[in-house]
C-alpha positions in Angstrom: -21.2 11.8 -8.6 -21.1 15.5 -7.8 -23.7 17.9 -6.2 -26.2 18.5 -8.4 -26.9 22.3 -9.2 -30.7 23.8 -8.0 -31.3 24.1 -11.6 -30.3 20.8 -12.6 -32.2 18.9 -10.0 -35.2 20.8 -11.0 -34.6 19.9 -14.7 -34.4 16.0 -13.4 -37.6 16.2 -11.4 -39.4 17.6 -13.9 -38.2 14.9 -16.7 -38.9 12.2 -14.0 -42.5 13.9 -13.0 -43.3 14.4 -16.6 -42.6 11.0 -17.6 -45.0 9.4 -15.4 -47.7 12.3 -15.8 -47.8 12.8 -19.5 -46.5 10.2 -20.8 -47.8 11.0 -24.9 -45.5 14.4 -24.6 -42.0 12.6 -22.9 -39.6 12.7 -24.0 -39.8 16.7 -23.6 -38.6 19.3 -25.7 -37.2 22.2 -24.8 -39.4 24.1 -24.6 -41.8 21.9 -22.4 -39.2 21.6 -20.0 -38.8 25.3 -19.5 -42.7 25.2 -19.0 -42.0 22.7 -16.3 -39.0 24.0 -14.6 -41.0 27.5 -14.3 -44.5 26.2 -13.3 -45.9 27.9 -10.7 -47.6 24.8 -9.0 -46.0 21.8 -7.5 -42.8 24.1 -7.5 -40.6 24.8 -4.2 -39.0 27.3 -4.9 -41.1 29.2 -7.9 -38.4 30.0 -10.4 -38.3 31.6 -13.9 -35.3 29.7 -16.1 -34.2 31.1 -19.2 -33.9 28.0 -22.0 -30.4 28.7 -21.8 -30.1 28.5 -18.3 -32.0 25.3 -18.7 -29.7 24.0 -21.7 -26.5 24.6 -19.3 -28.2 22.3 -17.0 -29.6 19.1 -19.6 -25.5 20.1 -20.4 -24.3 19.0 -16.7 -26.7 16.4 -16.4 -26.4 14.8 -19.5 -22.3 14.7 -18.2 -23.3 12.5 -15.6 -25.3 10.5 -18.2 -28.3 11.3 -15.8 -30.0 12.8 -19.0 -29.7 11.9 -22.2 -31.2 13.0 -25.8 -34.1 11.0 -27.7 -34.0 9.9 -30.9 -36.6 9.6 -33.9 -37.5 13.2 -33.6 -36.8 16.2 -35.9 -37.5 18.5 -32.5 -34.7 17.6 -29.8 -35.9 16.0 -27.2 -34.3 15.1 -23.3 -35.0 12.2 -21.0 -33.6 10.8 -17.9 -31.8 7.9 -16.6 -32.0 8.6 -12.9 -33.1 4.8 -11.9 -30.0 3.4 -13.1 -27.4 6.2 -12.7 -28.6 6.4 -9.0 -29.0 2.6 -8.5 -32.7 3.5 -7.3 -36.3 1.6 -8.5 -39.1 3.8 -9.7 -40.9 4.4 -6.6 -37.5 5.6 -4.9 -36.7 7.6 -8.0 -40.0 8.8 -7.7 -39.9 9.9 -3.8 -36.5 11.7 -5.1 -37.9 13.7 -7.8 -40.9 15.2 -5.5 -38.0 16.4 -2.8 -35.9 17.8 -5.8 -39.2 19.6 -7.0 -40.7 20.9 -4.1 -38.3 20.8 -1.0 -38.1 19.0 2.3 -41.3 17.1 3.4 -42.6 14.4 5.8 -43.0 11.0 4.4 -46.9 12.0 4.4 -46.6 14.7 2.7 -44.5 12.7 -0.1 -47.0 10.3 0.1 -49.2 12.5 -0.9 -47.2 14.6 -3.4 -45.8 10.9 -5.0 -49.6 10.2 -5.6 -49.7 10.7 -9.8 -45.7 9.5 -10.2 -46.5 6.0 -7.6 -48.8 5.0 -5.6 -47.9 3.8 -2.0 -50.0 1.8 0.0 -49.6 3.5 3.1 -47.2 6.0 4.8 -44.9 3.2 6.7 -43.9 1.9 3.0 -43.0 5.5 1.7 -40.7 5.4 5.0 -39.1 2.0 3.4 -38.1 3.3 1.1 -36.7 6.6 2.1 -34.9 4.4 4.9 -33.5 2.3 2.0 -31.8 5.8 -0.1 -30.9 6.9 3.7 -28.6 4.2 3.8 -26.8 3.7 0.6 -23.3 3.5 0.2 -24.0 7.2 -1.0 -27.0 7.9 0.6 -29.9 10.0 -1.3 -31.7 11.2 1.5 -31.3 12.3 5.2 -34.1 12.7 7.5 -34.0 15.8 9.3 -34.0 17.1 13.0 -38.0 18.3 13.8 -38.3 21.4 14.2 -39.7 23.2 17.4 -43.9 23.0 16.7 -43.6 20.6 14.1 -45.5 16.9 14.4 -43.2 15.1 12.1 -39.7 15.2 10.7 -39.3 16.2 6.9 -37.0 14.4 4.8 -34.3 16.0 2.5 -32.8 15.2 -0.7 -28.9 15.2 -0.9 -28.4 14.8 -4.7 -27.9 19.1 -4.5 -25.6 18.4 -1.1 -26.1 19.0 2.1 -29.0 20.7 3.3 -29.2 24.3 5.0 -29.4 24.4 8.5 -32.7 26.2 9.6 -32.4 29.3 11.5 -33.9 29.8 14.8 -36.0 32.4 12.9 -36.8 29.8 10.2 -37.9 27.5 12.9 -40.2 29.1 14.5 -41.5 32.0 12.0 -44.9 32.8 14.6 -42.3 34.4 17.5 -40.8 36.3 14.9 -44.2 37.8 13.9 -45.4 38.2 17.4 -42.3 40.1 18.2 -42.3 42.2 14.9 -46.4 43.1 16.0 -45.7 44.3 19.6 -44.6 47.3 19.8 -42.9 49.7 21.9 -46.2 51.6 23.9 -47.7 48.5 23.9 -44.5 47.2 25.7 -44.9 50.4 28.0 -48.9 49.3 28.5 -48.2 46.0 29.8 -45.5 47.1 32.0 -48.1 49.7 33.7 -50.9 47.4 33.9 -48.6 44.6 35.7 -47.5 47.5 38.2 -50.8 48.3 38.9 -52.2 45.0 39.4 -49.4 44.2 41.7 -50.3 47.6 43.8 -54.0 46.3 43.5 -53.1 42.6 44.9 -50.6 44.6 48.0 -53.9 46.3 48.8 -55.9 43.8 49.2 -53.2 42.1 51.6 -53.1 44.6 53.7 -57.0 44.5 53.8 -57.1 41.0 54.3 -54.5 41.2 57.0 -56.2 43.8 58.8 -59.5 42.0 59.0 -57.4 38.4 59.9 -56.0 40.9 63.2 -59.4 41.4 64.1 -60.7 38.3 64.1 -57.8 37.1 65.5 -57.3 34.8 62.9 -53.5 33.7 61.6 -52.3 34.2 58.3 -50.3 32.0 56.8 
C-alpha cells in the first residue's frame, strides 16, 4: 500500500474516531467529516479542509479500499475498513487512528488519548500492541529516538511514511528561547561583572597572602 497523504490519514482517523464516539451519526456524511477533519480539539495539526479537498482524499482512500461508501441513505455517506485492509484488531486500529489525528505520542499519552475509542488496562498493554504494528511484515509504527529532556519516547505512525527528523531546534525549543531572550548589553553585563569578580577574588589573594607572610603560615 502507498503513503498515505496528511489529508487522507486525517480523513481515516476521523471515520475510525467517529465510529467508536458517535456511533448514531456513522457512517458520516460529508459534511460531518469536514467538521471532523477541521475540529479544533483533539487535532495535531489544526487544519481547515475544503469538502473538496476532503472528497479528493475519501477519492484516494476509497482506492485502497480503506474507505468505502454506505448504503441505505439518500445522503452519501463514507466509512472505513482500516482493520482488515491493514490486518490490525480494533484496539491496534484504534492506537493508529489517535497517532494519525494528533501526532507522535508516548504510549501514555495514547493511552490516554485511546480512552473513548478502547479502553486499555494499563500502559504495558498499549505497548503490546504498538510492539505488535512495530513488527509487521509492513510495520505501522516505529518508536522513536527520545529526545534531549524528554521522560519517554513517543511513538509514530508510518501509514503517511517516514517521519521527519527533529531539528536540534525542535528538540530542545527552551535553548532556543533563552538565546532569542539574551541579548547583546546583557551579553556585555555579564562579561563585566565576571571581570570584576575575578579582579575582586585576585585581591583578596593577594590579601590573604600577605597576611599568610606574616604569620608565617604556607599557602598552598
Amino acid at each position: 500500500m502507498r503513503a498515505l497523504t496528511p489529508l487522507e490519514a486525517r480523513v481515516l482517523g476521523v471515520l475510525v474516531e467517529k465510529q467508536a464516539t458517535v456511533p448514531d451519526t456513522y457512517p458520516l456524511s460529508l459534511n460531518a467529516l469536514v467538521a471532523g477533519c477541521n475540529q479544533k480539539t483533539a487535532r495535531e495539526p489544526v487544519i481547515q479542509a475544503t469538502d473538496a479537498e476532503v472528497l479528493t482524499a475519501v477519492d484516494g482512500l476509497k482506492s485502497l479500499s480503506l474507505v468505502f461508501e454506505g448504503s441505505g441513505s439518500r445522503v452519501t455517506r463514507y466509512e472505513h475498513n482500516a482493520g482488515r485492509m491493514l490486518g490490525a484488531p480494533s484496539q491496534s486500529v484504534a492506537l493508529l487512528a489517535v497517532l494519525m489525528l494528533r501526532g507522535p505520542q508516548t504510549a501514555a499519552e495514547l493511552r490516554a488519548n485511546c480512552e473513548r475509542l478502547h479502553r486499555f488496562a494499563d500502559v504495558s498493554s498499549v505497548e503490546a500492541f504498538l510492539d505488535e504494528l512495530a513488527t509487521k511484515a509492513t510495520p505501522r509504527v516505529v518508536k522513536l529516538a527520545r529526545s534531549p529532556g524528554e521522560r519517554e519516547a513517543r511513538w509514530a505512525q508510518l501509514l503517511t511514511g517516514e517521519p521527519p527528523v527533529p531539528t536540534a531546534r525542535e528538540t530542545a525549543p527552551e535553548l532556543e528561547v533563552l538565546a532569542q531572550s539574551v541579548t547583546a548589553g546583557e551579553v556585555a553585563a555579564l562579561k563585566a561583572e565576571q571581570a570584576r569578580l575575578a579582579a575582586e577574588v585576585a585581591r583578596l589573594r593577594a590579601q590573604l597572602e600577605r597576611m599568610a607572610g606574616e604569620l608565617g603560615i604556607t599557602l598552598d
